[in-house]
TIGUTOR-374603 format. One record per atom (N, C-alpha, C): x, y, z; residue number from 1; atom name. Coordinates in steps of 0.001 Angstrom, whole numbers, plus 500000, padded with zeros to 6 digits. Layout:
// TIGUTOR-374603
(site (X,Y,Z),NUM,"CA")
...
END
This chain:
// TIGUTOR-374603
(site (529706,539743,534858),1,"N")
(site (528406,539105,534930),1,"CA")
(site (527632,539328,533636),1,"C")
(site (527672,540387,533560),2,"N")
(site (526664,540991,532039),2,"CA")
(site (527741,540025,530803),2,"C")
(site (528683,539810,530566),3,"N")
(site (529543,538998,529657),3,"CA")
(site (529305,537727,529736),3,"C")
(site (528888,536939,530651),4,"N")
(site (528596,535949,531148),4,"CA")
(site (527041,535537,530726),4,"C")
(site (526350,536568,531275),5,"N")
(site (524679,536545,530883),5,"CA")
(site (524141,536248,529467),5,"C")
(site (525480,537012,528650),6,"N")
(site (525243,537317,527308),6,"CA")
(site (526177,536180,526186),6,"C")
(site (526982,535687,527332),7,"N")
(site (527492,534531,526613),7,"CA")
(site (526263,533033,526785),7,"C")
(site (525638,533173,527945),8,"N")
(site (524881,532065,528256),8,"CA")
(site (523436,531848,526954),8,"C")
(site (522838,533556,526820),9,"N")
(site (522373,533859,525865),9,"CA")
(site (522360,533793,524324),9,"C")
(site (523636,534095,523984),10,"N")
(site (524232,533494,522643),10,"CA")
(site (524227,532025,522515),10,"C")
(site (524552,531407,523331),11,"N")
(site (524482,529306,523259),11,"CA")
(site (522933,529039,523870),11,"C")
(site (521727,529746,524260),12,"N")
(site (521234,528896,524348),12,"CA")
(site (520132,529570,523125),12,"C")
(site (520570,530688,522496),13,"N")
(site (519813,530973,521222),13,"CA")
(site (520198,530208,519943),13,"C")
(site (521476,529733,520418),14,"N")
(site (521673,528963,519103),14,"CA")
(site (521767,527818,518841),14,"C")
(site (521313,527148,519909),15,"N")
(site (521046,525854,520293),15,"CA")
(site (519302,525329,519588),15,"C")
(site (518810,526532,520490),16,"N")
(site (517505,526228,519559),16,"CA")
(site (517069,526346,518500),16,"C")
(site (517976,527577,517685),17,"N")
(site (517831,527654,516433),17,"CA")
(site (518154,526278,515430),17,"C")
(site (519105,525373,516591),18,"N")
(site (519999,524945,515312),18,"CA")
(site (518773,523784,515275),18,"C")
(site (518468,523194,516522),19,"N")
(site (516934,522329,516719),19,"CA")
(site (516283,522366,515637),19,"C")
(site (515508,523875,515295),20,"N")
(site (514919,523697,514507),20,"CA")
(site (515042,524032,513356),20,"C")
(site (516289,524262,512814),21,"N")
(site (516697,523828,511643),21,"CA")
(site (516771,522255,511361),21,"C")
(site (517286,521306,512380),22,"N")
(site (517578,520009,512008),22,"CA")
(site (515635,519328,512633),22,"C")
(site (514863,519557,512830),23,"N")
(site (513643,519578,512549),23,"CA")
(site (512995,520055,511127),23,"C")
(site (513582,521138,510662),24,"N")
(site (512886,521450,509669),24,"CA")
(site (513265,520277,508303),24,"C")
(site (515084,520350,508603),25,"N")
(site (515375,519283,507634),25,"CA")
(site (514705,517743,507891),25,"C")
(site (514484,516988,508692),26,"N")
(site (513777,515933,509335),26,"CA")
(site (512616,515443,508374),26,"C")
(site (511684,516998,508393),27,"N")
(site (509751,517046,507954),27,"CA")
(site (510034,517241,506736),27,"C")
(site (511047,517828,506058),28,"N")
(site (511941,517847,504705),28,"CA")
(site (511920,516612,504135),28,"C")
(site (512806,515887,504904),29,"N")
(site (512925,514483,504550),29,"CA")
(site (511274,513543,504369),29,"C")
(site (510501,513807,505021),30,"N")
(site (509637,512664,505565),30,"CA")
(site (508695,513101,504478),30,"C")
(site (509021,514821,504142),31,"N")
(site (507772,514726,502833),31,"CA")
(site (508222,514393,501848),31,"C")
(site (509737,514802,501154),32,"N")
(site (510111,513958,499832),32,"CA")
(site (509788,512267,499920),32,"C")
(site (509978,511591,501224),33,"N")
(site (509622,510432,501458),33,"CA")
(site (508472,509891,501227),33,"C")
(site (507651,510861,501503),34,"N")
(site (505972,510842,501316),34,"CA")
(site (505602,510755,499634),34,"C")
(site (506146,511833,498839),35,"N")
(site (506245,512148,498346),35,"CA")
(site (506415,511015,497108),35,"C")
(site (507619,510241,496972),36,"N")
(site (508189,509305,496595),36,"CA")
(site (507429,508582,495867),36,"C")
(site (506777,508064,497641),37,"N")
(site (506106,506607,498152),37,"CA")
(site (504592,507191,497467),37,"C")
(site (504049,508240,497446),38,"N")
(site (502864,508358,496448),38,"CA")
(site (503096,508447,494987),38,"C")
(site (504070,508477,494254),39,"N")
(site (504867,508429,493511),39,"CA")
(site (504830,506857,492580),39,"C")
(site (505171,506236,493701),40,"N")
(site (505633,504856,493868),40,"CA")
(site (504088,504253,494067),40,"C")
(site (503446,504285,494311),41,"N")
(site (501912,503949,494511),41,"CA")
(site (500829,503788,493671),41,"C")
(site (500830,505480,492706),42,"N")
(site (500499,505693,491663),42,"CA")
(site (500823,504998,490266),42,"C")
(site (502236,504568,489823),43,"N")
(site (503037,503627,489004),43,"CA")
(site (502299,502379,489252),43,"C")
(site (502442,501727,490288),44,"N")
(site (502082,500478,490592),44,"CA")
(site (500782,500173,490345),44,"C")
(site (499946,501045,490768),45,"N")
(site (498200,501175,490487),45,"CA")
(site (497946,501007,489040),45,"C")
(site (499001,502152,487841),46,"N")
(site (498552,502061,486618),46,"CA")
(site (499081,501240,486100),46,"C")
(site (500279,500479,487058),47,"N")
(site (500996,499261,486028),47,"CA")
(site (500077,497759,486143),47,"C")
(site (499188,498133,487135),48,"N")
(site (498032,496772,487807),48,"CA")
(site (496694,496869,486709),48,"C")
(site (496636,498252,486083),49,"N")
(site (494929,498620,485665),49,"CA")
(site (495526,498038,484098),49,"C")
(site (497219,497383,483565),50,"N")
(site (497004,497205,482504),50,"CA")
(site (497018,495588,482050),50,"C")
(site (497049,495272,483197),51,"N")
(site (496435,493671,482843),51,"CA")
(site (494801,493407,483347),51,"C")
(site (494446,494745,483249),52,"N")
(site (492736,494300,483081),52,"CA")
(site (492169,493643,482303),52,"C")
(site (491155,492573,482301),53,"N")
(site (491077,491643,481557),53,"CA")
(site (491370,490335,480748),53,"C")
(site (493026,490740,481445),54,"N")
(site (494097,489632,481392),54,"CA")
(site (492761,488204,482137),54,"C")
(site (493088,487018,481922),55,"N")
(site (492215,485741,481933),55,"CA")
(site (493122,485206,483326),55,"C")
(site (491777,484724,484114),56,"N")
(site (492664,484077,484892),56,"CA")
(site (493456,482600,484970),56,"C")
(site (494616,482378,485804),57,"N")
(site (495304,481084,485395),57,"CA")
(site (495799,480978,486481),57,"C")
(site (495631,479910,487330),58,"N")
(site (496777,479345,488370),58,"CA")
(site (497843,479264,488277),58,"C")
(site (498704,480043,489305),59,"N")
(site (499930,480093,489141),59,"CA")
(site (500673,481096,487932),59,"C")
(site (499768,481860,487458),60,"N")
(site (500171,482731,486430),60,"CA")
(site (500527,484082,486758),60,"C")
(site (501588,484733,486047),61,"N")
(site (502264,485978,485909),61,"CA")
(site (502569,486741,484743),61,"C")
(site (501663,486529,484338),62,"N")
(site (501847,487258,482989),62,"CA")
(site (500328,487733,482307),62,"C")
(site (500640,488028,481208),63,"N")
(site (499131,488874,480108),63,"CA")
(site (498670,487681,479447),63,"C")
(site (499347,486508,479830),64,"N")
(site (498691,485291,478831),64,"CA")
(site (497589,484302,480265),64,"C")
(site (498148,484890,481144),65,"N")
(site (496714,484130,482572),65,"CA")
(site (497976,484678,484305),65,"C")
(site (496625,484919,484740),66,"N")
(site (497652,485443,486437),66,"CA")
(site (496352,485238,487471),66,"C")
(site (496771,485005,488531),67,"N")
(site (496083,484539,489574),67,"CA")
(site (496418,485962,490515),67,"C")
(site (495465,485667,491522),68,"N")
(site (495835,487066,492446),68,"CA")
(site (496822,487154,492982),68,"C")
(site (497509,486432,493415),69,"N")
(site (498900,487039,493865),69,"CA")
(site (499946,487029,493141),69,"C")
(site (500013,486442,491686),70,"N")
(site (500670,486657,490776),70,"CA")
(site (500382,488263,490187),70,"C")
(site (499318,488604,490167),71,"N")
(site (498927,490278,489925),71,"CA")
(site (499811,490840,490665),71,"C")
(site (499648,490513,491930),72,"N")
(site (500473,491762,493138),72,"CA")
(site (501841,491389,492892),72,"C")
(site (502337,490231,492916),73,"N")
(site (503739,490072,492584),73,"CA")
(site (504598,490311,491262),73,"C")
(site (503723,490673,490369),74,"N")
(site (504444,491028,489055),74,"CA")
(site (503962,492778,488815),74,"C")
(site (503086,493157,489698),75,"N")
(site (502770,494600,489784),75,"CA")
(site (504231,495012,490490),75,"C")
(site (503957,495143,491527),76,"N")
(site (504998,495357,492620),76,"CA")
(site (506811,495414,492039),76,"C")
(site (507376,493941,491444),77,"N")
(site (507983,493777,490938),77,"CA")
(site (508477,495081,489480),77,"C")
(site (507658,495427,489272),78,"N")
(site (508054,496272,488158),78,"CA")
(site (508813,497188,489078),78,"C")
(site (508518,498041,489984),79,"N")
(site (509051,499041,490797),79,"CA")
(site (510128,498118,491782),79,"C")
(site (510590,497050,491457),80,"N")
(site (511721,496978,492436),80,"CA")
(site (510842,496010,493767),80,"C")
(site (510448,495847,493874),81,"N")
(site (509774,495767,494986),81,"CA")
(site (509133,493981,495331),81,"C")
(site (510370,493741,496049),82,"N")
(site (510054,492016,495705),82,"CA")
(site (508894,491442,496912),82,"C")
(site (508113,490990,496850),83,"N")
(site (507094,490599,497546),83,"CA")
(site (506920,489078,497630),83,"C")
(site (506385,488356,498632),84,"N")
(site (506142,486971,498483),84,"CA")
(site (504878,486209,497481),84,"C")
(site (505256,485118,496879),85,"N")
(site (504454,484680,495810),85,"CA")
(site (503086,484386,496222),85,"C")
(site (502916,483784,497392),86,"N")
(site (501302,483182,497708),86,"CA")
(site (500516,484168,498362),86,"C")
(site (499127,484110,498210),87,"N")
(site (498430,485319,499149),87,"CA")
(site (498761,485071,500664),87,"C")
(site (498537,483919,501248),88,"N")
(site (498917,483672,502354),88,"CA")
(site (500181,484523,503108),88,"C")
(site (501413,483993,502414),89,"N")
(site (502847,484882,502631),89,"CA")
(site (502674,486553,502550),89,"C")
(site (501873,486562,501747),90,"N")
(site (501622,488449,501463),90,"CA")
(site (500735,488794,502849),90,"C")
(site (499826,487996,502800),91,"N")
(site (498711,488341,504069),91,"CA")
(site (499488,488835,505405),91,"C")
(site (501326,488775,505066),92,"N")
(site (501849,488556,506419),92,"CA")
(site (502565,489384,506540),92,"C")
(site (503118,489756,504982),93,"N")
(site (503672,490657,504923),93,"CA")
(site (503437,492202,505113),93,"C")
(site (504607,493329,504821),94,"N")
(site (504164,494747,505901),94,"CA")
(site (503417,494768,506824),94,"C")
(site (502914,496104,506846),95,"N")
(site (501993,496410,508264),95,"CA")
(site (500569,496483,508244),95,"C")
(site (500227,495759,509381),96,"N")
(site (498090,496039,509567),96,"CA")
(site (498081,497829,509653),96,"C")
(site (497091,497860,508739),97,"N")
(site (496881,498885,509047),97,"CA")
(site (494846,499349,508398),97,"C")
(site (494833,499449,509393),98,"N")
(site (492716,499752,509664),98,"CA")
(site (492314,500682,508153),98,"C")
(site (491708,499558,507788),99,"N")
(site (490724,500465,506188),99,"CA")
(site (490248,501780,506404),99,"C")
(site (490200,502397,507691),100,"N")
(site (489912,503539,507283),100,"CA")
(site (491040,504610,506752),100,"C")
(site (492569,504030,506502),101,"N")
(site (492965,504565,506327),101,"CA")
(site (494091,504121,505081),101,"C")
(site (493696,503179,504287),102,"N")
(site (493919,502782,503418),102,"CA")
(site (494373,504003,501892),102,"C")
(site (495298,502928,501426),103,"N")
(site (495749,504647,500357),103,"CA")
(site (495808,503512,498709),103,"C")
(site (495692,504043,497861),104,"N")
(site (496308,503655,496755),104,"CA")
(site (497584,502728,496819),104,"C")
(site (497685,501734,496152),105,"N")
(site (498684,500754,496264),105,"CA")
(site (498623,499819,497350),105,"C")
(site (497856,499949,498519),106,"N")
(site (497253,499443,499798),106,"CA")
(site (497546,497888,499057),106,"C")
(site (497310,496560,500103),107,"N")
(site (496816,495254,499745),107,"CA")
(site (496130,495258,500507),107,"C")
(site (494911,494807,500284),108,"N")
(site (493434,494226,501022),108,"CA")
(site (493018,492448,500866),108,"C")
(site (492558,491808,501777),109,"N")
(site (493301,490402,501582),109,"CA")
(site (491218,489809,502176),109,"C")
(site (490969,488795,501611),110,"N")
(site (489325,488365,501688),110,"CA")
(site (489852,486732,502129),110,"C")
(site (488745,486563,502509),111,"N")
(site (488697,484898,502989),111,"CA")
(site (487382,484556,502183),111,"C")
(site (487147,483818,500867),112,"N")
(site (486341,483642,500256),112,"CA")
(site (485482,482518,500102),112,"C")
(site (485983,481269,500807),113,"N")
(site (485402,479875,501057),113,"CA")
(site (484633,480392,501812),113,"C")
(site (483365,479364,501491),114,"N")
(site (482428,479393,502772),114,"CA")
(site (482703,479243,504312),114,"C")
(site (482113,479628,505363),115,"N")
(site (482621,478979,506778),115,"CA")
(site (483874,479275,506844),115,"C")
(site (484949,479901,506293),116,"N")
(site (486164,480093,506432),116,"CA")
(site (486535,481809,506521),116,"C")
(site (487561,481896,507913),117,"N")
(site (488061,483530,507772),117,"CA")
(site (489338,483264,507578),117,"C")
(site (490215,482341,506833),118,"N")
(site (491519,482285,506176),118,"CA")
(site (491565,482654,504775),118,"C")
(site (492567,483679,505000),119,"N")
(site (492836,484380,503420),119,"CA")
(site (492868,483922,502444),119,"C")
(site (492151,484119,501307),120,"N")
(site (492728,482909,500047),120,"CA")
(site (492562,484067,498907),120,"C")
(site (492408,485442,499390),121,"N")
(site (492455,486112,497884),121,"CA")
(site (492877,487585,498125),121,"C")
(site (493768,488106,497117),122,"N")
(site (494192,489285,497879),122,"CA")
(site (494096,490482,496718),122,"C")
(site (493787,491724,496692),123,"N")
(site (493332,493088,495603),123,"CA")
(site (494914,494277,495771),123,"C")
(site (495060,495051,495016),124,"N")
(site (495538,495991,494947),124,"CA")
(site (494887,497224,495339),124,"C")
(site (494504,498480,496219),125,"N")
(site (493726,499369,496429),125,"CA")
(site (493815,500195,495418),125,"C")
(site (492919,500386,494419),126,"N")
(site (493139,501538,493309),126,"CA")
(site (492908,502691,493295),126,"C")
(site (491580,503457,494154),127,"N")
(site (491163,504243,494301),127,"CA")
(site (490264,504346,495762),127,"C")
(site (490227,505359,496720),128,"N")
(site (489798,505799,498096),128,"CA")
(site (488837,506851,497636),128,"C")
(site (487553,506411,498264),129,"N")
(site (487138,508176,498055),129,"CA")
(site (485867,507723,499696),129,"C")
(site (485349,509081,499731),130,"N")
(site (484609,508937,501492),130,"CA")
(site (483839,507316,501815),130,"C")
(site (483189,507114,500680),131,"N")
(site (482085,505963,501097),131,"CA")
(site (482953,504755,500896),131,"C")
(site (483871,504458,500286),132,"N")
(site (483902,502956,499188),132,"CA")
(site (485324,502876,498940),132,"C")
(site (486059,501823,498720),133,"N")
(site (487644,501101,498484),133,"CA")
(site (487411,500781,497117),133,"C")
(site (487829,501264,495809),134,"N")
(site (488015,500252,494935),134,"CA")
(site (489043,499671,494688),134,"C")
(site (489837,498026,494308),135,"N")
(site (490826,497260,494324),135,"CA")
(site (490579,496829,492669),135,"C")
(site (491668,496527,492319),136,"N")
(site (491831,495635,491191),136,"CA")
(site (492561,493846,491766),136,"C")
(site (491906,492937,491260),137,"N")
(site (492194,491571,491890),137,"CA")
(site (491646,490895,490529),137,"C")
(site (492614,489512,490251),138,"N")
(site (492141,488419,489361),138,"CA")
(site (491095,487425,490267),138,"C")
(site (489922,487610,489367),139,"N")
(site (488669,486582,489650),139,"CA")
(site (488852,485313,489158),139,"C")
(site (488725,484708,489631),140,"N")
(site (488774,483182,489103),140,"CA")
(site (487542,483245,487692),140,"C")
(site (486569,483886,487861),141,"N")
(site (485542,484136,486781),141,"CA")
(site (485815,485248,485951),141,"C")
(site (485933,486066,486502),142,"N")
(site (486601,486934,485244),142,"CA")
(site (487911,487541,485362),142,"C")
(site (488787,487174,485437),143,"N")
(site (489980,487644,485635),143,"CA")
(site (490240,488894,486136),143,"C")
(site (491344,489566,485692),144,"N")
(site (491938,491017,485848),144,"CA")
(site (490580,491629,485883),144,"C")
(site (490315,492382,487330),145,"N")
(site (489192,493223,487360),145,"CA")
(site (489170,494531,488420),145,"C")
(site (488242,495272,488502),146,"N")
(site (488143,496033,489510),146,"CA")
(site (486576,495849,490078),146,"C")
(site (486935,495516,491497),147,"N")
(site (485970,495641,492204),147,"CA")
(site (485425,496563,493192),147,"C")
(site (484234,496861,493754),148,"N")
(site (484295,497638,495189),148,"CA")
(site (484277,497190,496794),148,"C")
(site (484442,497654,497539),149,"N")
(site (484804,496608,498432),149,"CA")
(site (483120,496855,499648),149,"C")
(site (482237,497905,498649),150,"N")
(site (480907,498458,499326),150,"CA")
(site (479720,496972,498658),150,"C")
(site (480466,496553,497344),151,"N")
(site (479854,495286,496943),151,"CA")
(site (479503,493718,498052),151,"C")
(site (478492,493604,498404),152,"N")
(site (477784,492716,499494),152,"CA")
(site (479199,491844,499910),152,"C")
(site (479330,491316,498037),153,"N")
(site (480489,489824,498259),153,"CA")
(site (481475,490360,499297),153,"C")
(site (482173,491243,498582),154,"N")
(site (483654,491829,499608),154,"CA")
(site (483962,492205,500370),154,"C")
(site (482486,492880,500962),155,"N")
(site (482190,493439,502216),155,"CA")
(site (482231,492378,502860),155,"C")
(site (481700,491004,503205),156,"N")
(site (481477,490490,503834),156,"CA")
(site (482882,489465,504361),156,"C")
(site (483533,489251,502876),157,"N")
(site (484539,488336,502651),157,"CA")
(site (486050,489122,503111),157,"C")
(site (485507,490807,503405),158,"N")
(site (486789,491292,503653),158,"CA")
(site (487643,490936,505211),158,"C")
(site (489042,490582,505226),159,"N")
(site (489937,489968,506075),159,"CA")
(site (490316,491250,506933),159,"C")
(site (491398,491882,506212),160,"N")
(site (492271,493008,506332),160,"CA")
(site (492980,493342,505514),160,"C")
(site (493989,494756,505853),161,"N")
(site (494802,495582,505191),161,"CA")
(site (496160,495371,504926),161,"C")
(site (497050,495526,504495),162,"N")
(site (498325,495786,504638),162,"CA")
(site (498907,496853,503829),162,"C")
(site (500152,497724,504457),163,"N")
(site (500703,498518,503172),163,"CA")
(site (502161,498122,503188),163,"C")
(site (502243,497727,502172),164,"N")
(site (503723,497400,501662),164,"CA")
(site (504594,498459,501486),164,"C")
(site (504523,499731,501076),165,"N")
(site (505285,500658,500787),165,"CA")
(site (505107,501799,501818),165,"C")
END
């Protein structure tokens, strides 16, 4: 009995040990993952802040004129990361996810016509801090810019979130 007790003891101590070893490796994984993907976030943010001022142009992707979703699609693109060309298609793409919890690299998407809550313009999230979202997005008026999203216009015109990465 006592051989028995102590065999039952040995398998079910090492059962749980082994649990949480393959737990520990798991939260291992999910922070290099984390990790990465802020990584990957950060790149994209400073590869977006260097067509500031870039002019805007319909249908453009490049430092010579870019439209807003040409920004996100040739940002993105540098890291691998193929995304759809129109804001619309992007608006659809990844996951909703509620501004209060928005991160760097985020897409934030506005409906800017009057009388209208259909998307027609979409930002990069550049910076989070307690009060305020700032995005970088091509203006039809001034191109490559950074805006805040505590600014009347964007506040009002804002749609929703998505995070791609």
């Amino acid at each position: 009995r006592l051989y028995l007790l102590a065999l039952i003891s040995i398998v079910l101590a090492s059962c749980g040990s082994s649990r949480t070893a393959s737990e520990a490796k798991i939260h291992k994984t999910e922070k290099e993952s984390e990790k990465k993907s802020a990584g990957k976030r950060s790149s994209i943010v400073k590869y977006a802040k260097t067509f500031e001022g870039t002019r805007y142009k319909f249908g453009g992707t490049s430092k010579k004129g870019m439209d807003c979703s040409g920004l996100i699609m040739t940002t993105f693109k540098k890291e691998n990361i193929s995304l759809p060309r129109t804001t619309s298609d992007l608006s659809k793409y990844g996951d909703w996810i509620d501004l209060k919890t928005v991160q760097k690299g985020d897409l934030i998407f506005f409906a800017t016509r009057k009388n209208s809550r259909r998307v027609n313009h979409v930002g990069i999230v550049t910076e989070v801090d307690a009060d305020d979202v700032e995005f970088i997005h091509a203006s039809t008026s001034k191109g490559v810019m950074r805006s805040k999203l505590k600014e009347r216009y964007w506040y009002f015109a804002f749609v929703q979130a998505r995070r791609v990465l």
